[in-house]
Each structure stands twice: as C-alpha cells, then as structure tokens.
C-alpha positions as CSV (number, residue, x, y, z in Angstrom):
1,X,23.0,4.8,4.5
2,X,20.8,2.3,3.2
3,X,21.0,0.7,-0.1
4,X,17.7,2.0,-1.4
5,X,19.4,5.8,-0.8
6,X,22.3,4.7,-2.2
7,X,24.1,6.6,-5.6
8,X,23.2,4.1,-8.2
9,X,26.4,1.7,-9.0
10,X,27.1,-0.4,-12.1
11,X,23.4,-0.3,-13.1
12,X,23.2,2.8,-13.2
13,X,25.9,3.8,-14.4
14,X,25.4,1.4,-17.3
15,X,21.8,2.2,-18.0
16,X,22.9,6.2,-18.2
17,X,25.6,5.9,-20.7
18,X,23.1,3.4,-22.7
19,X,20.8,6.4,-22.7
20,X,23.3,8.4,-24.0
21,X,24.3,6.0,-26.7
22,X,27.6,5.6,-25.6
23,X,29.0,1.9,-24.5
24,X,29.3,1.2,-20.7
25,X,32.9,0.5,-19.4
26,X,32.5,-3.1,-18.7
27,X,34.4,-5.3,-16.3
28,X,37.6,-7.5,-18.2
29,X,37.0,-11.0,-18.8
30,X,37.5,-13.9,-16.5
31,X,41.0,-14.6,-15.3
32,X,42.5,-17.7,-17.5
33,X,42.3,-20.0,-13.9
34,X,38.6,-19.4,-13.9
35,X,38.3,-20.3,-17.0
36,X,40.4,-23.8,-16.8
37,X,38.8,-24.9,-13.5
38,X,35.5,-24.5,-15.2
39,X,36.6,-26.8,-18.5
40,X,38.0,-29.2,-16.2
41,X,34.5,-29.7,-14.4
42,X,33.1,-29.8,-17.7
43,X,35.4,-32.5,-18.7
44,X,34.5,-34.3,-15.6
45,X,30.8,-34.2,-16.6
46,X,31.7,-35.3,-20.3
47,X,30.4,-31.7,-21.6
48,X,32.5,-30.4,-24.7
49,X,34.2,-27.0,-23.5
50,X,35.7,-26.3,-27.7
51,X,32.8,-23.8,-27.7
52,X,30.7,-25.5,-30.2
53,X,27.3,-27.2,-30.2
54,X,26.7,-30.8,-29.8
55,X,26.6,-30.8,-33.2
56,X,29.8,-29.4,-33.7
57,X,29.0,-26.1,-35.4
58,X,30.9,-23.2,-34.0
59,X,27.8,-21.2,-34.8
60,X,25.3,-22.5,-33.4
61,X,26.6,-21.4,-29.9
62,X,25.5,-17.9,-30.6
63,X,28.8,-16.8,-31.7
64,X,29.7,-13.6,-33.5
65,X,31.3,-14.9,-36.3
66,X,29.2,-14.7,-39.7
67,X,27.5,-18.0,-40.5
68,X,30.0,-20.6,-42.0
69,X,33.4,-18.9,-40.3
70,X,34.7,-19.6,-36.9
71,X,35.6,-16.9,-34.6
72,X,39.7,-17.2,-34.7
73,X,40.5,-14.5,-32.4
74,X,39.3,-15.0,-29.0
75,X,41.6,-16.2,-26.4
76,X,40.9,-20.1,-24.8
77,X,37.8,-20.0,-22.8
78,X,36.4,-16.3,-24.2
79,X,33.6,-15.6,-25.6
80,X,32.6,-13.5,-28.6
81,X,30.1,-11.5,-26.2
82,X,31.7,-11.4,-23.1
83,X,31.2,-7.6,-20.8
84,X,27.8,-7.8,-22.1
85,X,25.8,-6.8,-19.5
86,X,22.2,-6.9,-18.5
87,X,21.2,-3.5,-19.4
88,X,23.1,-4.3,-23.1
89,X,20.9,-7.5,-23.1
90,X,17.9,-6.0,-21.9
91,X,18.2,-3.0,-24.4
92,X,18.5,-5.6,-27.2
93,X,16.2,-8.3,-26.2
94,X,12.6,-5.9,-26.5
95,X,10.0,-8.5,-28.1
96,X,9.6,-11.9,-26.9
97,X,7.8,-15.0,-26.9
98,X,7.3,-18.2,-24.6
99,X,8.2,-21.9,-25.9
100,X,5.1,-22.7,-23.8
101,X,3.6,-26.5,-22.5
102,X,6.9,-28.2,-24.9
103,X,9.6,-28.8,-22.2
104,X,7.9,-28.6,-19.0
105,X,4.3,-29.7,-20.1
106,X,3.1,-32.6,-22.7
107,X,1.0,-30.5,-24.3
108,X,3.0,-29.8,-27.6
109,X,5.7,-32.2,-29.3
110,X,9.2,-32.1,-27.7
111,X,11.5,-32.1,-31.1
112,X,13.4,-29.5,-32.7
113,X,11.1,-28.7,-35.8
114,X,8.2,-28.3,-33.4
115,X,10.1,-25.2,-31.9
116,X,12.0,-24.1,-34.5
117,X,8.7,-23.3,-36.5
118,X,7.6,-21.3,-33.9
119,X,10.9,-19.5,-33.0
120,X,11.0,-18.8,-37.1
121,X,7.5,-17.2,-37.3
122,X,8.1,-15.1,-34.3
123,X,11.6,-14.1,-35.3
124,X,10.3,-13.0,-38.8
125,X,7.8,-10.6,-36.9
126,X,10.9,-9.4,-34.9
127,X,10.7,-10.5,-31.5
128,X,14.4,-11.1,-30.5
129,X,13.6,-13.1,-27.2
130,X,12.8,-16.4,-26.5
131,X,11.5,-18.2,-22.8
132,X,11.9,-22.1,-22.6
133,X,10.3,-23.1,-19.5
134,X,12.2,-26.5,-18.5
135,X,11.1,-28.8,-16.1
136,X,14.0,-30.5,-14.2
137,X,13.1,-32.3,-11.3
138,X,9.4,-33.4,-11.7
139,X,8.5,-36.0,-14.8
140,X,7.4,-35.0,-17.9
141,X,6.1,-37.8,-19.8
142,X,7.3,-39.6,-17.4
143,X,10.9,-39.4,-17.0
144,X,13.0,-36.7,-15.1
145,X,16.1,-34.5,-16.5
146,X,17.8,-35.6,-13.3
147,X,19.1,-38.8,-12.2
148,X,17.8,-37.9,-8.5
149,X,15.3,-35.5,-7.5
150,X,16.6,-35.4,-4.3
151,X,20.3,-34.3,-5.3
152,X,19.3,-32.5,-8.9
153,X,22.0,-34.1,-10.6
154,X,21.3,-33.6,-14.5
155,X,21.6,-37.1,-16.7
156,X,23.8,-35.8,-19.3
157,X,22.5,-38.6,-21.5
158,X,18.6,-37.9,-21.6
159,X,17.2,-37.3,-25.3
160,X,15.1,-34.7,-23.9
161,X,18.2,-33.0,-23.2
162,X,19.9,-33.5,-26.4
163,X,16.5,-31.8,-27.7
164,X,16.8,-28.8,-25.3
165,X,20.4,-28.4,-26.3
166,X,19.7,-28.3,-30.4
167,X,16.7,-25.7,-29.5
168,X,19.1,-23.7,-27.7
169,X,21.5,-23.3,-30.0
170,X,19.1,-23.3,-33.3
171,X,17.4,-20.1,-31.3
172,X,21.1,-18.5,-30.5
173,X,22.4,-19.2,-34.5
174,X,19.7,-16.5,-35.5
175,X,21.3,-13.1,-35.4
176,X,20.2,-11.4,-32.2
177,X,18.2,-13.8,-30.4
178,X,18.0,-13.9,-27.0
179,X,17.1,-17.0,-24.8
180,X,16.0,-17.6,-21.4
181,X,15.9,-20.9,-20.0
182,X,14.9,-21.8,-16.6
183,X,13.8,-24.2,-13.6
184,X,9.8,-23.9,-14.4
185,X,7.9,-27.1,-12.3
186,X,9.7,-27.6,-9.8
187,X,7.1,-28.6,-7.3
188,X,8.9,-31.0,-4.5
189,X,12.0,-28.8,-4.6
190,X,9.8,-25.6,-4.1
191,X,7.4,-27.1,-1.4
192,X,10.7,-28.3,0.6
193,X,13.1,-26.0,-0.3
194,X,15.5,-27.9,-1.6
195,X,18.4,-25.8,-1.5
196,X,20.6,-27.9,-2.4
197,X,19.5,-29.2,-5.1
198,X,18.5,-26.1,-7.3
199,X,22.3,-25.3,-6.2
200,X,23.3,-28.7,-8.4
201,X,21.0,-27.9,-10.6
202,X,22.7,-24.8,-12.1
203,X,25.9,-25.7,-11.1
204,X,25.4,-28.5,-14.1
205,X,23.7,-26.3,-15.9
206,X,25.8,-23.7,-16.0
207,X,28.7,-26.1,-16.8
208,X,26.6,-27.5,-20.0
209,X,26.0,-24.2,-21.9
210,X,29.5,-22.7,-20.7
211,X,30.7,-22.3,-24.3
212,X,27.5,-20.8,-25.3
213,X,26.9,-16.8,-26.0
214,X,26.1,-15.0,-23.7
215,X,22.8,-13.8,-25.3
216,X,21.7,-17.3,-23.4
217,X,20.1,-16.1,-19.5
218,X,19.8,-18.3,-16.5
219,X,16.3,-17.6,-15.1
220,X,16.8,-19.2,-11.9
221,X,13.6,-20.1,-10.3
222,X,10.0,-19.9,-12.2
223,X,7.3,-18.9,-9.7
224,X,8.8,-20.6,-6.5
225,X,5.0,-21.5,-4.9
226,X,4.4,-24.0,-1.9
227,X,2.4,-26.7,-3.1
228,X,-0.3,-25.5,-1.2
229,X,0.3,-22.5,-3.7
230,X,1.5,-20.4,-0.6
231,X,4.1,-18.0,-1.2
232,X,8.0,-19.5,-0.1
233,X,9.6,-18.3,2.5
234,X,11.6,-15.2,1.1
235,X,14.2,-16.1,3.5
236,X,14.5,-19.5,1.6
237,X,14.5,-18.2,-1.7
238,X,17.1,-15.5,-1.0
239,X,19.2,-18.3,0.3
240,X,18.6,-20.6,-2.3
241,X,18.9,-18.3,-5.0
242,X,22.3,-17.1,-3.6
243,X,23.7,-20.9,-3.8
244,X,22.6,-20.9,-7.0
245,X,24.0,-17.9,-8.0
246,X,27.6,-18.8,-6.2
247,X,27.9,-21.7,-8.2
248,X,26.9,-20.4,-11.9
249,X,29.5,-17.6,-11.2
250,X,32.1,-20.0,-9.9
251,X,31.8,-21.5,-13.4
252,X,31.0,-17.8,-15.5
253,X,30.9,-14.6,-14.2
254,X,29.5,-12.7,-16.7
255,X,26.3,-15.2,-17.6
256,X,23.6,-13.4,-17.3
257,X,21.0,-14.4,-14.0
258,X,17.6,-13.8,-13.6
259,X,15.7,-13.0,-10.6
260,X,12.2,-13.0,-9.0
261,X,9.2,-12.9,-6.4
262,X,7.9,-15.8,-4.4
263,X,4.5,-16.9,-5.3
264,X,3.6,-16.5,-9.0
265,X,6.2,-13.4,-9.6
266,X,3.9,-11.0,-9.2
267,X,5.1,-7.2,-9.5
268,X,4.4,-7.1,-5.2
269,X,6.4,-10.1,-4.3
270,X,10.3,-8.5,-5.5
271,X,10.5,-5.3,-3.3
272,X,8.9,-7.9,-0.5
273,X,11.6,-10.7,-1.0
274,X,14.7,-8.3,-2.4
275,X,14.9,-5.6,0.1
276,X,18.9,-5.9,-0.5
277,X,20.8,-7.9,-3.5
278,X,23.0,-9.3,-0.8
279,X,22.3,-12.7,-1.9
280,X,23.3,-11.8,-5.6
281,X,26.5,-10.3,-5.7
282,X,25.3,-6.8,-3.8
283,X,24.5,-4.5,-6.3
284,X,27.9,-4.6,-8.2
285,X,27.3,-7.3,-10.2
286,X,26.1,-5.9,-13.5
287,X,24.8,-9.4,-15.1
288,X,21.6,-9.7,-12.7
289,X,18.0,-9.1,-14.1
290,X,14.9,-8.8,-12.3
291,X,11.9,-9.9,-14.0
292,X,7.8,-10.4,-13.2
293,X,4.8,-11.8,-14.6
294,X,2.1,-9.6,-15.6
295,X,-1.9,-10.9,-15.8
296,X,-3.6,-8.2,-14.2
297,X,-6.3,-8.0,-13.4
298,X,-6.7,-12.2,-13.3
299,X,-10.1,-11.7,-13.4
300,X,-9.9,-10.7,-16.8
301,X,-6.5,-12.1,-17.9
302,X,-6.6,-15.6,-16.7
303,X,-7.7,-18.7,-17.7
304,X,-11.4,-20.2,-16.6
305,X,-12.5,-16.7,-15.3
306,X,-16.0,-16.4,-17.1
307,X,-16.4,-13.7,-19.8
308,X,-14.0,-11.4,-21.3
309,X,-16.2,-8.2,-21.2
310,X,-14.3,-6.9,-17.8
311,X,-13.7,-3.3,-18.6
312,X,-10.5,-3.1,-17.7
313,X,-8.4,-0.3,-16.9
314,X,-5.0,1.6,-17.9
315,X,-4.0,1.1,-14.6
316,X,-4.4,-2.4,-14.3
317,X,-1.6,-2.6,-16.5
318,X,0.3,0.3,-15.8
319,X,0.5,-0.3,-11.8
320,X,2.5,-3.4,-11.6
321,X,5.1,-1.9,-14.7
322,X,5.3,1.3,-12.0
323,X,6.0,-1.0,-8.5
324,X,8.6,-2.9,-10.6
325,X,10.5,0.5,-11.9
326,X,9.9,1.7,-7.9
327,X,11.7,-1.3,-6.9
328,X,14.7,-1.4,-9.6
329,X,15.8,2.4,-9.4
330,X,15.9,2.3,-5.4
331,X,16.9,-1.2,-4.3
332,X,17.5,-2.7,-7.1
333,X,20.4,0.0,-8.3
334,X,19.0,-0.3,-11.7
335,X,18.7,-3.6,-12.2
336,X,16.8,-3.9,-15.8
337,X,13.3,-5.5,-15.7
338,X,12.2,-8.4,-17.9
339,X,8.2,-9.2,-18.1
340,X,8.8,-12.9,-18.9
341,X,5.1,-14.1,-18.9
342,X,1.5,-11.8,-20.0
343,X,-0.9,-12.4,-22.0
344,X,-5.0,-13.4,-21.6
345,X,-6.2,-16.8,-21.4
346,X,-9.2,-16.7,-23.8
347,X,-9.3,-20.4,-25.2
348,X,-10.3,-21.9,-22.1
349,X,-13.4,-19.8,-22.1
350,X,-14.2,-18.4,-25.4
351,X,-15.3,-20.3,-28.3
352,X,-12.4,-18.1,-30.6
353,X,-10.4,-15.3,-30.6
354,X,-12.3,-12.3,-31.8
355,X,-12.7,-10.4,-28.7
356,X,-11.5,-6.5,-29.3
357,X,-11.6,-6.3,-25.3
358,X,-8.8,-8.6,-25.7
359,X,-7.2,-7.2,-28.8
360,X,-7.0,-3.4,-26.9
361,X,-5.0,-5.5,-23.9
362,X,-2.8,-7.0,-26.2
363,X,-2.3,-3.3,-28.0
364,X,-1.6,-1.7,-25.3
365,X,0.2,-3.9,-23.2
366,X,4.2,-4.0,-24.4
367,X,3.6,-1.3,-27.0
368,X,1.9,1.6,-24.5
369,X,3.2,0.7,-21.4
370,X,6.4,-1.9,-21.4
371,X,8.0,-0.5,-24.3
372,X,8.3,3.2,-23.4
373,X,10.4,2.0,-19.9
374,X,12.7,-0.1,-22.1
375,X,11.3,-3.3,-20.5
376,X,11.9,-6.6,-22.7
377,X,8.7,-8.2,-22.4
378,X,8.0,-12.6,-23.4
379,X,4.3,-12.9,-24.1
380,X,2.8,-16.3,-22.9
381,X,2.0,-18.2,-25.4
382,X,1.6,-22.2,-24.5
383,X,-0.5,-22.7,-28.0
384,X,-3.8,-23.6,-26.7
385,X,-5.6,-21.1,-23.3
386,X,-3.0,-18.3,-24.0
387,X,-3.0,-19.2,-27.1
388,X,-1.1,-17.1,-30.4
389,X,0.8,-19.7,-32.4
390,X,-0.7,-22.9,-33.4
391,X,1.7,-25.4,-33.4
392,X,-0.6,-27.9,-35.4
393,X,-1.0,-25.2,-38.4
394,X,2.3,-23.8,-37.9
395,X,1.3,-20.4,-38.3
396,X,-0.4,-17.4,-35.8
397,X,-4.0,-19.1,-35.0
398,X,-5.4,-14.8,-34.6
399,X,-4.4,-11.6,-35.0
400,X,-2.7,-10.8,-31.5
401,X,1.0,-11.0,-33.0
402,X,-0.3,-7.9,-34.8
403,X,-2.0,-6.2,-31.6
404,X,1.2,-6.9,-30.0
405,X,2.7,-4.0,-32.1
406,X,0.4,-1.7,-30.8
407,X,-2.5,-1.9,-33.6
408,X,-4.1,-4.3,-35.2
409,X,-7.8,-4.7,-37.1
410,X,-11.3,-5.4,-34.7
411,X,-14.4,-6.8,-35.4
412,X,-16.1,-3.6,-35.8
413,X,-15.6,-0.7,-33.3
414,X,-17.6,-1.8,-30.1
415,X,-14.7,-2.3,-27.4
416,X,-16.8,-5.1,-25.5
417,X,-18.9,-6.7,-28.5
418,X,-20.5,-9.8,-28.7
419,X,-17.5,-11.9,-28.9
420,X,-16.3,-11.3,-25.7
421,X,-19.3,-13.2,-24.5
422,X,-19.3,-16.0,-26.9
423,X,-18.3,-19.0,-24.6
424,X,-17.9,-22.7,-25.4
C-alpha cells in the first residue's frame, strides 16, 4: 500500500488527540549515550553543553523555569521541553513575524537592540513566532559565518554569531516564543549542491543550540533556487536534506526540523519534491514540519509589480493553503504546516501604505484562511518593500499589524481607492 493510503502514524495520531484536548503520548527522551556523545562534540567545538546561554543565564535558553530560578530537576542532558512535538509547537506557535534583511541582508543593523525592539512590539501584539533568516555561506558585509564555504564549517568565534546567539536566546527568554532559524542565501551551495556542506552546516549548528529549548526550529533550507533561479533537483534536495537531517538527530532527536519545496517554496513544489518522507525519518518521526511561502498572486503581492489595484480573489489565497493540507493529510501523515513568509510588497511601488486592496489581503489572509486550519503563519516583514515595522522609528510604520487580526480601519470604503494607484 502506498504511503499516501496509508492510516495516519504519529502525526496523526498526535494532531487527533490535540483536537481533542488531550496530550499526545510522546516518545521518552534520548538515551543518556546520546546525550554524552553529543556534549563531547560540543566540547570539541568549544560550545558550552551546562544548558545556559553565552551569557550564562539558565533562562535565556528558553527554559521552563520562572525567570530568576534554574530548572533543578531535569536529568544531565534533558531538557525542560523535551516530547514536544511538532503538532504541540505548531498549535502553540499561531502568529509570527520575520527578523527580515538583519542577518542575511545589510539592510537593517545587526545588534541585539535592533531585534529585540522588534521581537518586543510584535510579542506585545501576541505573535508567539519569530523567523531569523541567516545567511551562512555567502558574505554579508563582507565576511562569512563559515571559515570555508566549501566545507561549511561555522567559525565559532565570529561576532556576528555571538549576535545571533544573544537574539536567540533574548527571543526564547519571553514566555512562549517560538523561533525559527535557518540557512536563507545560500547561493553557491544551492546552485552546486553542496551536499556536504549544508550536512556540516547543521551538524555545527545543531551542536551550538543543543542546550537550548526546544521551542528553537531548524528550518533547514530557505528556497533552495539554482542561480539561474531554476528549481533544484528534488532528487538533490531530498538527499541533501536527509544528510542534514541524519546529523541534527545524531546530535538531538527531538529538535524540531523544518521542511520545503525547491524553487521559492511555493505551495506546488512539496507534493512534487516529498512524494515519501523517506529522507526524513519516514513518517514516524513526529518532530518534522512542512512549511511554504505564500505571495499569490505575485502579480499583486510582490515587489516592483505596477499597481496595487489587482482585484484579487478568495481563491488566490485559499488554493495554495488547500494543495498544502492535500499534501500533509495524504503523504505527509499529518505533518503540520508552517507559512513562514506572506505578505505584499507595497514600498517598492507605492508612495505609502494606505491601500485598503492591501489592508483586505492582510485581513483575510492568516485570520480567514490560515488560522481556521491551525496553520502557524510568519508574515514577511524585512522593514522596507514588505514593510510593517520600522526599525528606524521603532514602532509599526501602518496599520497592517492590525489587519493581520482580521480587521482593521480603511481609508474610506472603496476596496481599490486612489491609493492603490499612488506610485513613487
């Protein structure tokens, strides 16, 4: 029988008792030997395995203790949160945001305060999810997180790094924050298909936030485009996503991995690449998500596409939400879905946001469409053509974060008014 026919395994299982609002049997945590071999590679790497944060508070890993208190009663190598799976995460995470253009761009200052005013005013409108898009292997500003592109080992001693790190951990010390981190730019690696350097990559990764909760998700690839912005093989990224996955669960098997398509993660590309979870522990791993980016139609949505009077419909946001929940209840054995980029790209056309074409996508979006399927959704936000947060004011630069809720005040009552026209 194939697997799309199959009775749904851990996923389901999990995502029906979660329904129910009872709490999935989970698997036990890792076997002590695991948990050594993994602290002695972290020793090897010079990465501190006492589950704290480079700044030596116990807390700021995302721990469960309350602030100020260490967690006493966890067993060497546990963590507060471990058996929480990726149905528990995704049911938790709802609302989130992107940490756009800081850490795999130049576009925004790379230092803590810069992110952690942003992280605050999205956490005080309750969004519980965060996105950090990281760049690895290509320069930003002109240096690279790894020592060699061409073997993806990370320089533990980069400030950028040290920066990352402290965001991490500020964004896991707020109760109920969830945070994604990923490979984002990885052009060369993509266009090659450098398999054996993403499987470094995460392995060092992996080994660096070991002690941290497990509200912290490993999104393993961003948008794995040739160059040429040609899709990658699927065959290649199947393969290199399983490496990658072998080694992250060789150091934790309960960190929860996240999945995707081969071009620009569109809602087509997953039930094209992932016609089995072979590669990703076979459907009984219950710490895999799936997720896809949503900006349809691009004609409307994306950046330098004219006017923002396209009359969109329902269905252009509806469709790609149904294809993914097609894919995840047959193949994907339940898998939960994360929408980790949508949003419109209005600042490189329009000369501000007050376009209600654009407020109605924003209302509907998550609050219609992504929210009734339980879906945890990231908007896009990068501060500037997607633009919500300014990071120069420190406060929302337009009403969106409202629309985001599902309602939030127009310029009048015209759908397509003036506004929508008003270019630079």
């Amino acid at each position: 029988m194939s697997r799309a026919t199959t009775a749904l395994p851990l996923f389901g299982v999990a995502l029906a008792l979660a329904a129910c609002g009872s709490t999935p049997r989970t698997p036990p945590p890792p076997q002590q030997p695991a948990q050594e071999s993994t602290r002695k590679m972290a020793t090897e790497m010079g990465v501190g395995s006492d589950n704290t944060a480079a700044n030596g508070d116990p807390n700021a890993t995302g721990g469960q203790a309350p602030p100020g208190e260490e967690n006493t009663n966890l067993a060497p190598g546990q963590l507060a949160d471990d058996g929480m799976t990726a149905v528990d995460a995704a049911a938790a995470m709802r609302l989130g945001f992107n940490l756009g253009q800081m850490f795999e761009s130049t576009q925004h200052p790379r230092t803590l305060a810069a992110a952690q005013a942003k992280i605050d005013a999205y956490y005080a409108r309750g969004h519980r999810n965060v996105r950090i898009p990281i760049t690895w292997t290509e320069a930003v500003g002109g240096d690279l997180l790894v020592a060699d592109p061409l073997v993806g080992a990370i320089q533990l001693d980069h400030p950028r790094l040290a920066v990352i790190k402290s965001v991490v951990d500020y964004a896991l010390s707020l109760e109920g924050m969830y945070v994604v981190i990923n490979a984002h730019h990885e052009k060369a690696l993509k266009t090659n298909s450098r398999s054996a350097v993403l499987e470094r990559l995460w392995q060092d990764i992996a080994v660096l936030f070991q002690d941290r909760s497990h509200r912290l998700l490993f999104e393993i690839l961003n948008e794995p485009h040739l160059d040429s912005t040609a899709p990658m093989p699927a065959a290649d990224l199947r393969e290199m996503t399983g490496l990658a996955y072998n080694k992250i669960r060789a150091v934790d098997p309960q960190r929860i991995l996240i999945i995707g398509g081969n071009q620009w993660f569109g809602a087509a590309e997953v039930p094209a690449v992932w016609k089995d979870l072979n590669e990703v522990g076979g459907g009984e791993d219950p710490y895999v998500m799936v997720t896809f980016h949503h900006y349809n139609p691009w004609e409307f949505c994306g950046n330098d596409q004219g006017t923002y009077d396209d009359p969109w419909t329902d269905a252009d946001i509806a469709d790609p939400i149904t294809t993914m929940k097609n894919w995840s209840e047959t193949v994907g054995q339940g898998m939960p879905v994360y929408i980790g980029e949508w949003g419109v790209g209005w600042d490189s056309v329009l000369d501000g946001m007050d376009c209600n074409n654009i407020r109605l996508w924003y209302e509907k979006f998550d609050h219609d469409n992504a929210k009734p399927q339980g879906y945890p959704t990231a908007v896009w936000d990068d501060g500037g053509w997607f633009g919500i947060f300014s990071h120069s004011s420190q406060s929302f630069a337009n009403n969106l974060i409202d629309c985001i809720d599902g309602e939030c005040a127009w310029s009048g009552t015209e759908r397509l008014n003036e506004n929508c026209r008003s270019t630079k």
